[in-house]
VOLUM-443579 format. One record per residue (C-alpha): residue in one letter; z, x, y. Coordinates in steps of 0.2 Angstrom, whole numbers, padded with zeros to 4 digits, always signed. Example, Ala and Ser with C-alpha at 12.3 -4.5 7.8 and 13.67 -1.06 7.14 Angstrom:
residues 2
A+0039+0062-0022/S+0036+0068-0005/
end
This chain:
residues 664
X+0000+0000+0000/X-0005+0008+0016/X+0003+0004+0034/X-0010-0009+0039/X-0007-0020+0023/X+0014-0016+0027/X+0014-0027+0042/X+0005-0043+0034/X+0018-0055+0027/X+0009-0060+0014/X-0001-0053+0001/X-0022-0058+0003/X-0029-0059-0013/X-0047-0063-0014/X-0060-0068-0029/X-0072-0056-0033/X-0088-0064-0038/X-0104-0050-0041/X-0110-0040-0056/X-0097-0033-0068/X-0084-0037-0053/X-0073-0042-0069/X-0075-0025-0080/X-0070-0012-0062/X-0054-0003-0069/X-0038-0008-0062/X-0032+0000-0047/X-0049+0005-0043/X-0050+0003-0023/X-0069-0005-0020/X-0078-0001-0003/X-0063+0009+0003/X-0054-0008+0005/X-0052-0019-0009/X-0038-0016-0025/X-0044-0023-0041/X-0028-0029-0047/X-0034-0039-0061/X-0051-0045-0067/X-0062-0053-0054/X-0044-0052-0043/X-0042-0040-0030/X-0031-0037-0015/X-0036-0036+0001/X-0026-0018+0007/X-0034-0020+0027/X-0029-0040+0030/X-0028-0038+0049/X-0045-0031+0049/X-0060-0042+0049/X-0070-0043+0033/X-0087-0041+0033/X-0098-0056+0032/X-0118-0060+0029/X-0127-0062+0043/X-0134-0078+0047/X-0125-0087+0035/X-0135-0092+0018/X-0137-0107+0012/X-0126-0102-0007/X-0109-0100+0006/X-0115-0117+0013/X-0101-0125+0002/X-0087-0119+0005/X-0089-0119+0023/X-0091-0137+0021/X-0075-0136+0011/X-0063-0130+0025/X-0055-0144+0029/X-0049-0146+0009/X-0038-0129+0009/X-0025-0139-0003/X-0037-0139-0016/X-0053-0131-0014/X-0057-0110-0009/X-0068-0104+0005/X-0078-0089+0010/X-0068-0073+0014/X-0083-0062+0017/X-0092-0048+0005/X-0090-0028+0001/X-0103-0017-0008/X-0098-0008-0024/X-0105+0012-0028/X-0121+0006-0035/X-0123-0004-0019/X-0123-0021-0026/X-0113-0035-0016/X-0098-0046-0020/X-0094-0062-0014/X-0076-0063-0009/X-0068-0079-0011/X-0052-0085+0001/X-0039-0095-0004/X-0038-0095-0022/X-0026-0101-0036/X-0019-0083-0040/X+0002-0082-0036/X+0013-0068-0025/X+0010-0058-0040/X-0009-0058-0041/X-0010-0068-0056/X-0022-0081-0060/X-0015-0099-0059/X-0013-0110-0074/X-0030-0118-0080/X-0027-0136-0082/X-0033-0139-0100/X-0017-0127-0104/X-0005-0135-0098/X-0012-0152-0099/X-0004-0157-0116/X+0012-0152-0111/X+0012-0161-0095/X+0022-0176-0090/X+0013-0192-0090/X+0013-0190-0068/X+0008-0175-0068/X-0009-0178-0079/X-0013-0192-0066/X-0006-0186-0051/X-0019-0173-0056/X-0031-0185-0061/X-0029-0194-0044/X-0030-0177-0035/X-0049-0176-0046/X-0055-0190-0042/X-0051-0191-0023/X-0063-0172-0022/X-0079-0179-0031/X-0085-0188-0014/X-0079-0175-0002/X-0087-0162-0016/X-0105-0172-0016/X-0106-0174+0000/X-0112-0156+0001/X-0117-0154-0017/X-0103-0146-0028/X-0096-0163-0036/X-0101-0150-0055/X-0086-0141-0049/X-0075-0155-0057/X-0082-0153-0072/X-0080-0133-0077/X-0062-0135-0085/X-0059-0116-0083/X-0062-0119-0066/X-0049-0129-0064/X-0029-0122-0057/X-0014-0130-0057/X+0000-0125-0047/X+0013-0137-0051/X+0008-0154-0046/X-0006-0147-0035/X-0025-0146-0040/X-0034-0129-0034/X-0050-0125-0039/X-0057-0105-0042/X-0075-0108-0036/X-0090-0121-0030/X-0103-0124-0042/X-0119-0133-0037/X-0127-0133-0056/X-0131-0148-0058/X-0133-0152-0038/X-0130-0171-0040/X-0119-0174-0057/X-0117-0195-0060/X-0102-0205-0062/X-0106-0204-0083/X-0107-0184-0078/X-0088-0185-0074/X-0083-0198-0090/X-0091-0187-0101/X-0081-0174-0094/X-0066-0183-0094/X-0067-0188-0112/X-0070-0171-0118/X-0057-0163-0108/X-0042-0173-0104/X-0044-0189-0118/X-0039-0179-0134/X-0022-0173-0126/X-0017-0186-0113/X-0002-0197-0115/X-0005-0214-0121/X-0001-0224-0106/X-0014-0210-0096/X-0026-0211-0111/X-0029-0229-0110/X-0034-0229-0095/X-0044-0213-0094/X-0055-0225-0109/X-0055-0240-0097/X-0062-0229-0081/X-0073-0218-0091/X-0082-0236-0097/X-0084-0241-0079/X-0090-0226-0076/X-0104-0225-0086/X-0113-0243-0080/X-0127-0244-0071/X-0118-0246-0055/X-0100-0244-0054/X-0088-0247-0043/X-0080-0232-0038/X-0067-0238-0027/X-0061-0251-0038/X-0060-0235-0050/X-0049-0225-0040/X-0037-0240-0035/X-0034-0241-0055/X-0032-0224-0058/X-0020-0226-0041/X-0011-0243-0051/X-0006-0232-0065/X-0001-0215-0054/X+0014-0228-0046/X+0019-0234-0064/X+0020-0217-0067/X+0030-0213-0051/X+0040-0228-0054/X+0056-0217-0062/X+0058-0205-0047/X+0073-0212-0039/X+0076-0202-0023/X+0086-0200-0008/X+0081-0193+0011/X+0088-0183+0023/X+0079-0179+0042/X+0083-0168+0056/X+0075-0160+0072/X+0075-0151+0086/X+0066-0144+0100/X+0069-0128+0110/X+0061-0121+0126/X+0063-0105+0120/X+0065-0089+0130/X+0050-0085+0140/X+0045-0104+0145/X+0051-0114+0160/X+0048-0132+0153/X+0049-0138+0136/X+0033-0150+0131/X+0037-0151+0112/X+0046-0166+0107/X+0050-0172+0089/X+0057-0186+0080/X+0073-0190+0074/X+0081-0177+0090/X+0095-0184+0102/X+0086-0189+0116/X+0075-0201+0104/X+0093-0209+0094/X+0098-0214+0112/X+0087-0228+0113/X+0088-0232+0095/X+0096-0249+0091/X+0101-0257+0074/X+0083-0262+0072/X+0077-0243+0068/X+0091-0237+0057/X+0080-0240+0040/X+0066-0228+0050/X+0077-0215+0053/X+0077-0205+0036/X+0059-0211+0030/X+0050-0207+0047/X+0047-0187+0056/X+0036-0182+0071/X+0034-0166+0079/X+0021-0167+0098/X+0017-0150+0105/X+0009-0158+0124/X-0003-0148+0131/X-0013-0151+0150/X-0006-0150+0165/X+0008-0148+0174/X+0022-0159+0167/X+0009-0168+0159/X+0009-0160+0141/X+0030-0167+0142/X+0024-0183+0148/X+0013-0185+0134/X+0024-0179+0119/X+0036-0191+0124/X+0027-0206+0124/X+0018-0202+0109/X+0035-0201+0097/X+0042-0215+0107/X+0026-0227+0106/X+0024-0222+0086/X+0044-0225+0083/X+0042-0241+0089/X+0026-0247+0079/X+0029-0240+0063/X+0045-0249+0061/X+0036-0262+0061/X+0024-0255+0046/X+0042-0251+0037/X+0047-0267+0039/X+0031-0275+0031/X+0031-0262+0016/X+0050-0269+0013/X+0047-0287+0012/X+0030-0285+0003/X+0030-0292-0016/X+0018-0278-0020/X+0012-0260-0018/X+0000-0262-0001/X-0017-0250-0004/X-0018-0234+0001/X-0032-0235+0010/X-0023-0249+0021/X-0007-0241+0024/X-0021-0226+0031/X-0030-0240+0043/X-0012-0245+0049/X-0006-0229+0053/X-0020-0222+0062/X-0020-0240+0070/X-0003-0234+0078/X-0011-0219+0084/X-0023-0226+0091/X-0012-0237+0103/X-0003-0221+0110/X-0019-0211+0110/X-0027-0223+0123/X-0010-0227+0130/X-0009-0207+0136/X-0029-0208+0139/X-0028-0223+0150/X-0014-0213+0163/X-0025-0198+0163/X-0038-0210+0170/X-0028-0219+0183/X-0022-0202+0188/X-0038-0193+0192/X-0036-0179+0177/X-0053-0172+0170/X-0054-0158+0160/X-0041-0145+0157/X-0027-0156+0168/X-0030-0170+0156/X-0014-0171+0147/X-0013-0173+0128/X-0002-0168+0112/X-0005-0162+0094/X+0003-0172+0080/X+0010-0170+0063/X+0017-0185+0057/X+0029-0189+0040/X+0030-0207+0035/X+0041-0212+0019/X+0035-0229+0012/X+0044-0236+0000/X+0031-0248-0011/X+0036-0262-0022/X+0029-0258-0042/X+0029-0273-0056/X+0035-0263-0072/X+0040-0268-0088/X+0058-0266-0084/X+0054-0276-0067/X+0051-0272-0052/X+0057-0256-0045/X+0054-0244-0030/X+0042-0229-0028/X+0042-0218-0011/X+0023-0214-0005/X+0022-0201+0009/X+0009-0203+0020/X+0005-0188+0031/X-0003-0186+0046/X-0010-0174+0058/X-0020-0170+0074/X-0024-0152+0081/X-0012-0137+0075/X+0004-0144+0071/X+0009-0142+0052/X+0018-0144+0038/X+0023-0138+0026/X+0028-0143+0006/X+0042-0130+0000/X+0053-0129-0015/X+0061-0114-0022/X+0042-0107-0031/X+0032-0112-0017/X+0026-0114-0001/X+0012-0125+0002/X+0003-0127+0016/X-0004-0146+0019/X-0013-0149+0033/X-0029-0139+0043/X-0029-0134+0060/X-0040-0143+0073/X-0047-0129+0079/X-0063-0121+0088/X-0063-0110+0074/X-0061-0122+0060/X-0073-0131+0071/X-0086-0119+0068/X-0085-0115+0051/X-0084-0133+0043/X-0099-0138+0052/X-0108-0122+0042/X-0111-0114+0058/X-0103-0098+0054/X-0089-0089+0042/X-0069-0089+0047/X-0070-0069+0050/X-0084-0070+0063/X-0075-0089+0071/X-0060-0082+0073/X-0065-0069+0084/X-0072-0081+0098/X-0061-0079+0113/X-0057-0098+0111/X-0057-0098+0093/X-0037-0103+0094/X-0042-0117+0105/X-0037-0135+0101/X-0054-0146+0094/X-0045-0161+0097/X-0028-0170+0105/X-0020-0186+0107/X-0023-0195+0123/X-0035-0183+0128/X-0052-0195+0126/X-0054-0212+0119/X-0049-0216+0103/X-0066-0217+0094/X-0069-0199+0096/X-0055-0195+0088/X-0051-0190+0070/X-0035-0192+0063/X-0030-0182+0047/X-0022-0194+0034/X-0015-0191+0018/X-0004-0198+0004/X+0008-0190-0007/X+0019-0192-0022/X+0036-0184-0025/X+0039-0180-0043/X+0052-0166-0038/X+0065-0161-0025/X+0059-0149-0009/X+0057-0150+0007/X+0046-0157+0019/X+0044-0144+0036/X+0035-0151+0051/X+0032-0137+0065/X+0024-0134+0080/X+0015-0118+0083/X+0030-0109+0091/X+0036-0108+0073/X+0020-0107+0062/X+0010-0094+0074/X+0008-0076+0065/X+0012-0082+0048/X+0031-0085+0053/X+0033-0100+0040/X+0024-0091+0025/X+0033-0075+0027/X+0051-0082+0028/X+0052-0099+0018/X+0059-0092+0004/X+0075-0085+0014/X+0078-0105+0016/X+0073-0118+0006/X+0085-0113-0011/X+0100-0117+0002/X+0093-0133+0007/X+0085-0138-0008/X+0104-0139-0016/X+0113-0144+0001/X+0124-0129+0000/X+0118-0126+0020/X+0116-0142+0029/X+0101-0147+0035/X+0106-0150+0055/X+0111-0130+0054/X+0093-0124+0043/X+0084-0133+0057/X+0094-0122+0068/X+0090-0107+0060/X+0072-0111+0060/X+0070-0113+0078/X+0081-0097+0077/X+0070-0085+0068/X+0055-0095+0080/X+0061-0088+0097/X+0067-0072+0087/X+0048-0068+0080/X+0038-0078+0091/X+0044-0080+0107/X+0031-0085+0118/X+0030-0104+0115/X+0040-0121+0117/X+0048-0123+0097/X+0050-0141+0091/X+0055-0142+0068/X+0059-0158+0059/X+0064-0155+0041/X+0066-0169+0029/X+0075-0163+0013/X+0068-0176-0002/X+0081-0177-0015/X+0078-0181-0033/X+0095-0191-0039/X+0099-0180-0052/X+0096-0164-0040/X+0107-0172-0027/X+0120-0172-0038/X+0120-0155-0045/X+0118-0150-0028/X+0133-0159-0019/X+0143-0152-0031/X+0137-0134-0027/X+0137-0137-0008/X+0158-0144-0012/X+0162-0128-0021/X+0152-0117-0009/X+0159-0121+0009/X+0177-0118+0004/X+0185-0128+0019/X+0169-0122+0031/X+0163-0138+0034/X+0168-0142+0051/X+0160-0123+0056/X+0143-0128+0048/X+0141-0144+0051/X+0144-0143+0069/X+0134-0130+0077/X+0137-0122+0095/X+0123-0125+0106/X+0118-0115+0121/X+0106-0115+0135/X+0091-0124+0133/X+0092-0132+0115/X+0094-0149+0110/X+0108-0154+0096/X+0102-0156+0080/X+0103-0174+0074/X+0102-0178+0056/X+0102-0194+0047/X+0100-0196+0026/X+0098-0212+0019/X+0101-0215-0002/X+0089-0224-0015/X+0097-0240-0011/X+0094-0241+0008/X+0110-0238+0015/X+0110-0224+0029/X+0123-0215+0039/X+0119-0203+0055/X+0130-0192+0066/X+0127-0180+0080/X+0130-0163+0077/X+0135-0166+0060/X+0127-0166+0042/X+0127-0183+0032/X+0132-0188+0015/X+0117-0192+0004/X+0121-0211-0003/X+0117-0208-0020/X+0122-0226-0032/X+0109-0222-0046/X+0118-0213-0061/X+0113-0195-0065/X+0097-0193-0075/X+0090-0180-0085/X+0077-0169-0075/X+0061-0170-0085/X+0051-0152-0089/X+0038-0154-0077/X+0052-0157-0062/X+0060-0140-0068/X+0045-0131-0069/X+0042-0137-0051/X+0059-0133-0046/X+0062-0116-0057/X+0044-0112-0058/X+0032-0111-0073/X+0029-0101-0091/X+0014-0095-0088/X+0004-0087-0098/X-0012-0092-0098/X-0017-0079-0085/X-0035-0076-0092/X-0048-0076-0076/X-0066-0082-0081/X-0079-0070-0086/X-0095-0067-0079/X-0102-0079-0090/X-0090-0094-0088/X-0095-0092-0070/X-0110-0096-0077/X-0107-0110-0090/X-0089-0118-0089/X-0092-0128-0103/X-0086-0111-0116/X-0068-0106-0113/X-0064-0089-0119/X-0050-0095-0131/X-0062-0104-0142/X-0071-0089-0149/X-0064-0085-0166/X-0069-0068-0166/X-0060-0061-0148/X-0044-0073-0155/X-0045-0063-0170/X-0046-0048-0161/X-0032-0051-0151/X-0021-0055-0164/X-0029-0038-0172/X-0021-0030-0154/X-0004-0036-0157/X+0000-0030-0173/X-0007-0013-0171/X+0003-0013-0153/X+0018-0018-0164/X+0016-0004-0175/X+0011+0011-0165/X+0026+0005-0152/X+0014+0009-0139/X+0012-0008-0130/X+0006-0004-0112/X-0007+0009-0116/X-0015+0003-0130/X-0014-0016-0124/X-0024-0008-0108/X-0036+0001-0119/X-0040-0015-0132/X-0040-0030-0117/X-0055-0016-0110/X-0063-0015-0126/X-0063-0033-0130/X-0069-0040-0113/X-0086-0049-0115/X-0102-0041-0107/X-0105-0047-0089/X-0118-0059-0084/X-0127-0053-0067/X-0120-0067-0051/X-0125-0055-0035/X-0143-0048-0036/X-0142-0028-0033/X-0139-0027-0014/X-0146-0015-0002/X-0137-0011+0014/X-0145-0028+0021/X-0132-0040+0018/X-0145-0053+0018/X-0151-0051+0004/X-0137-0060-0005/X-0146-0076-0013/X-0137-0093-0016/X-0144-0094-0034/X-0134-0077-0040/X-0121-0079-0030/X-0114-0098-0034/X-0103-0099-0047/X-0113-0109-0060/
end
């Protein structure tokens, strides 16, 4: 590790895609830059340096620029490097490979051993890609099983393939049959049959589709009894006059809060960074969290008294429905004030809404909690338990801007000196130009929810300290009012040189809770009164926090951690909660071949002959008690001969053609 890569918080592995990029020796540093860490993996030892990219941008990288705004689940274009011969590589950004450089599971190993949530929750995740996916020609990557990752309850693939270009709904049942049907629970095996028959008609109806895979993901969910705590802040921080951040719960926004808006209080978290203006940026910020406070009680209220689960796809239309009243409420005072421009005041917005739906199941009815998340401009959250850190929403961006409209890579975006800029704000123009970022979640495990503005997540702040955090909170040994506080903390500590505003909402499975009260009992040895009430100084606001248990019954204090209300009985955490929690046994770390890049359908670990030669490996490593050597020696002499991707590259970068380069 040289200086450079030192002062990167985090590790940049890339996927190396290019003529025998899977056979380079590990350790083996290609074009001065790049460590081969494992087959096709390689780490990036320059990260603050810009890789280089192809010039104009050919039509194979087309793809996954179009795929930038789906980071949760699908890769994107890092750049290319030239090894000795000359020939290029293809690096890929944003891969499923862990801290440790290793390959994430593939889905058809750990698919049998899933619980039945988890093999539609994954299902879910699928079918919610093909549109996105054929709308610029990779839907075939859904259907390359060694192309698809799992990171816990999270989808990630390793590349785009275009081969066929416009696979068909039967395409996908085919696939789905061959793949998931053999192994899938029975509950999720009948209805992979039912979809796969609808899916192979002459014409059908894909939404109704994806609302009966969604019926059944509730069913599954219906068993995940949880509890919620919330709390925010905001600070000025030390080098700004005037704060223009504003967040939701905080105690300037539970002074106007009446009896009516207690049930919002754990299930609902806003962070506003304002921008334009003088005072403006404050002005708007405020009267965004306050106008969407008021109307999503109202959307809470509905979701309680309904005697079914409401769509998706409405709960969406609702929420950005909400937005769309504050949007034009802060556009229509720009107007009446004379602001064009620059002066024109606005706000970014991430948005956390727990809903709790109503689901018919054979025991009756019962709860399950849907979050619904929302965001506009470069506000974020984050997903975090004790393995992982994810991040869930895109900056709107210049930048990003550029790239998903195919106009140019990341590396060459992000150097334009308004590449940081903001794309898009609330209040800022009408409504119709605007394009709120809605998604919906599932919780099938404790963590914690973090909602940021960029005063915290600016220079890979979140990424490089989460793990110094969320273990405390997860179990409730720290309370949550005094981890806000540390956050902010660690913001004007790093950062500095921007207004901080952080909401976390802790999401506690029943059983965790428990386990976790006690912990937090034994751990504070008569501290409480220390912890939970923090000093403030100067410019902060007090940290309000407010939890709410399964039932609905709530409790809130200022300056003071709550009591999770927890009724349900303790219940045993199933595998696929630990494994979320604890992290998995993985040992499927196997990366694909030059040839699976090239035809998913053949998985390595159904050739007899290289399983007989590995089980040849182990016993002669067992008896020559040389294991790391001679493991080296025989993985080298067993790995199957590469298939060409990249064409043999001259110094001309542009001679990189889509056809080699795709992974097919």
């Amino acid at each position: 590790m040289n200086g450079e890569e030192s002062k990167y918080p985090f590790k940049q592995y890339v996927w190396a895609l290019g003529h025998g990029t899977n056979k380079i020796p590990i350790g083996d540093l290609v074009d001065g830059r790049y460590k081969v860490v494992a087959p096709s993996i390689w780490l990036d030892t320059r990260p603050d340096e810009t890789p280089k990219v192809p010039e104009p941008v050919p039509s194979f990288a087309m793809p996954y620029l179009k795929a930038y705004p789906y980071q949760l689940n699908l890769p994107g274009v890092y750049g290319i490097c030239h090894q000795d011969s000359g020939e290029a590589v293809l690096l890929l950004s944003n891969v499923p490979v862990n801290r440790q450089g290793q390959l994430m599971s593939a889905i058809a190993k750990v698919w049998p051993e899933a619980t039945a949530f988890r093999q539609v929750y994954w299902l879910w995740q699928m079918i919610a890609l093909w549109e996105p996916l054929q709308s610029f020609g990779a839907a075939a990557s859904l259907l390359k099983k060694s192309n698809i990752r799992v990171e816990a309850w999270r989808v990630r693939l390793i590349g785009l393939s275009t081969n066929p270009t416009a696979p068909t709904y039967a395409d996908l049942a085919n696939a789905w049959e061959g793949i998931y049907l053999p192994a899938a629970k029975p509950e999720i095996a009948r209805m992979i049959r039912s979809v796969c028959k609808q899916l192979k008609e002459e014409a059908p109806d894909f939404d109704s589709i994806k609302e009966q895979v969604n019926a059944r993901l509730l069913q599954e969910a219906a068993g995940n009894t949880m509890s919620f705590q919330v709390a925010g802040a905001t600070s000025t921080g030390p080098r700004m006059a005037r704060n223009e951040d504003a967040c939701y719960p905080s105690r300037a926004e539970l002074k106007r809060t009446g009896t009516a808006d207690l049930p919002l209080l754990p299930r609902l978290a806003i962070v506003c960074d304002g921008v334009g203006g003088h005072e403006g940026g404050e002005v708007a910020s405020q009267r965004v969290v306050r106008s969407l406070q008021l109307q999503l009680r109202g959307l809470l209220a509905e979701a309680m008294e309904q005697p079914k689960a409401i769509p998706p796809q409405v709960v969406i239309d609702q929420i950005e429905a909400a937005i769309r009243v504050a949007n034009n409420l802060i556009a229509q005072q720009n107007d009446q004030q004379g602001r064009a421009d620059r002066q024109r005041m606005g706000t970014t917005l991430v948005m956390a809404l727990v809903l709790p739906q109503r689901v018919e199941t054979p025991e009756g009815p019962t709860e399950v909690n849907e979050l619904y998340l929302t965001h506009i401009g470069d506000s974020r959250a984050y997903w975090i338990t004790p393995e992982h850190c994810q991040l869930l929403t895109v900056d709107d961006d210049i930048a990003g801007k550029e790239v998903s409209a195919g106009h140019s890579f990341y590396a060459t975006a992000s150097k334009r000196p308004n590449a940081q800029a903001l794309s898009q704000a609330v209040g800022v123009q009408e409504y119709d130009k605007l394009q709120p970022h809605t998604q919906r979640f599932l919780f099938e495990s404790s963590g914690v929810l973090l909602l940021c503005s960029d005063g915290l997540s600016d220079n890979h702040q979140v990424e490089a300290s989460w793990a110094n955090y969320v273990g405390l909170i997860v179990k409730q040994i720290v309370p949550l009012d005094a981890a806000v506080e540390s956050w902010i903390e660690l913001a004007n500590q790093k950062n500095g040189h921007d207004n901080v505003a952080v909401v976390l909402m802790n999401a506690i499975m029943t059983a965790v809770a428990d386990e976790a009260a006690l912990a937090a009992a034994q751990s504070r040895n008569g501290n409480a009164q220390r912890q939970g009430e923090m000093t403030r100084s100067g410019h902060r606001e007090v940290v309000v926090s407010a939890t709410v248990g399964s039932s609905g019954a709530l409790t809130r204090s200022t300056g003071r951690s709550a009591t999770a209300t927890l009724p349900q009985p303790p219940v045993t955490l199933t595998p696929a909660s630990r494994a979320l929690l604890y992290g998995e046994d993985d040992d499927d770390d196997t990366p694909l071949t030059a040839e699976e890049m090239e035809d998913f359908s053949v998985e390595p670990s159904q050739s007899p002959a290289k399983a007989q030669r590995w089980v040849t490996a182990l016993l002669a490593l067992i008896v020559a008690g040389v294991i790391g050597s001679v493991a080296w020696l025989l993985w080298r002499a067993i790995e199957p001969t590469a298939e060409e991707l990249l064409p043999p590259a001259t110094q001309d970068t542009e001679t990189v053609t889509p056809e080699d380069a795709a992974p097919e």
